[in-house]
N, C-alpha and C positions, 0 to 999 in steps of 0.2 A: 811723703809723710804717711805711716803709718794711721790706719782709722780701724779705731774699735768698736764696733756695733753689736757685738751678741756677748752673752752671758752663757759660760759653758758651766753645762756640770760633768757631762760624758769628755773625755778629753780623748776617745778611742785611739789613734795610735800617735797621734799629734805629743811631740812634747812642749815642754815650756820654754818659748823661746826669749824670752824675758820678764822683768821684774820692775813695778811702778810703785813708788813709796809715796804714799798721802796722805795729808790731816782729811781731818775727820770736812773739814767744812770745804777741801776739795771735793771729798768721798761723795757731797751730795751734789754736787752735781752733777746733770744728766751731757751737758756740751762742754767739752773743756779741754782746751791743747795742755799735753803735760809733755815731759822730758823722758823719758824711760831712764830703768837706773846705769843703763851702759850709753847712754847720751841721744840716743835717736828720738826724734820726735814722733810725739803720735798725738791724736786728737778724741777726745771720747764722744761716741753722737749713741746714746746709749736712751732707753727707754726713761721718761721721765720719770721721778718718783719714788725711786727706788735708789738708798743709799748703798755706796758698795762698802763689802767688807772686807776686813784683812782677810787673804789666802782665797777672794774668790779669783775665778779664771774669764778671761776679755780675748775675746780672737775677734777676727777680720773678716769681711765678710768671703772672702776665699778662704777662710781656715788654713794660711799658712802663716798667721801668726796667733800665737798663744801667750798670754801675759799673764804673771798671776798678781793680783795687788795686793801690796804692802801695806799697814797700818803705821804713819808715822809715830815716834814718838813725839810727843806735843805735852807742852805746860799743861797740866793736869794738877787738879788737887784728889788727893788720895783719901777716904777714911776707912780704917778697918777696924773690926770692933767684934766681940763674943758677944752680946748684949743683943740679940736680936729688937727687942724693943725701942732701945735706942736707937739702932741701926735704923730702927721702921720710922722711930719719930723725925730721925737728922731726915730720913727721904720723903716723907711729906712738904716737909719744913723746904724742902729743894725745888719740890714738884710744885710748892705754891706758890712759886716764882718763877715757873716754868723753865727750870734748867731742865737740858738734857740733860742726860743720868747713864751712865755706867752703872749697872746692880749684881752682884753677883754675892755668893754665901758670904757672908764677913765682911763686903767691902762694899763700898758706893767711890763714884769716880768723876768725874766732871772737870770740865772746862776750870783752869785755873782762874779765882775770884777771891782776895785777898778778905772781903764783904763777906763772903758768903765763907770761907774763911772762917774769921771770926765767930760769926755768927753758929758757926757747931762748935766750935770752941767753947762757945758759950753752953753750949747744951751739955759739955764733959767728955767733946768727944775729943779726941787726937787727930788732928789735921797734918797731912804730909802733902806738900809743895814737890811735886815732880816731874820726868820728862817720860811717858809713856804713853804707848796705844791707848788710842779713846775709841770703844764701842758703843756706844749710848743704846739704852732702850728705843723700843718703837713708840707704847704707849700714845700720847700726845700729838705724839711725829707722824703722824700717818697722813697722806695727800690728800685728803677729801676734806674741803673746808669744816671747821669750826664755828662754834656759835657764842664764843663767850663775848660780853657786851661789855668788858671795863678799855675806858681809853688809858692808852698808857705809849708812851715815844718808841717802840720796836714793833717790827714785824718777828715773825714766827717759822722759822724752814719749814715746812711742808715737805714730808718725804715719810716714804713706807720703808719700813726697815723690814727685814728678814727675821726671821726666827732666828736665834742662835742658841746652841747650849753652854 
């Protein structure tokens, strides 16, 4: 079995010797046997904390293999909207429910939530139900504990996400 231990950004002459496709709630984790997309197995023992993202690169600790990972498409709800205001209000309204968030100009993106759904529906937005990459914001997500005090039945991933543009 292949084991993926480092996170490349220099890939100097090394190519890409394969390709691993993952949801988002694989992506965070830091130990995890997956399948590669041509069938071999490999295992991630990767730095904790830190979510991967689509098109980063994962080698070996001999650097003779190179992987680059995929962002699955996954149930996702869509909204996109000219309206920056609305846009700001549907993403508060998200964030005070602590969903991960997808945010980019015109659109917000999240975990598919028939609830949560509605609930921009309600606000005048357009809701689109789909199967796409999910990037979520770091915000929120970031590894170092939290201090909020309301009880409530879920725990919260903890993970550092990356800058992305």
């Amino acid at each position: 079995m292949i084991v993926l231990n480092r996170r490349i950004t220099d890939t100097g002459t090394l190519a890409v010797s394969g390709t691993v496709t993952l949801d988002v709630d694989s992506r965070i984790k830091s130990r995890l046997r997956v399948t590669l997309d041509d069938g071999r197995e490999a295992g991630l023992m990767l730095e904790r904390g830190h979510l991967l993202r689509g098109g980063e690169l994962l080698a070996d600790a001999e650097g003779s293999q190179l992987i680059r990972v995929l962002a699955a498409p996954e149930a996702v709800s869509t909204v996109r909207c000219a309206d920056p205001h609305l846009l700001a209000r549907a993403a508060y309204h998200l964030g005070n429910r602590h969903v991960p968030l997808q945010i980019e100009p015109g659109l917000l993106r999240f975990q598919h939530d028939h609830v949560l759904d509605d609930m921009l529906r309600g606000l005048g937005l357009t809701v689109e139900a789909e199967q796409a990459p999910f990037e979520p914001e770091a915000g929120a997500y970031q590894s170092a504990p939290h201090g909020h005090s309301h009880a409530h039945g879920h725990d919260h991933p903890f993970v550092r996400l990356p800058a992305h543009s």
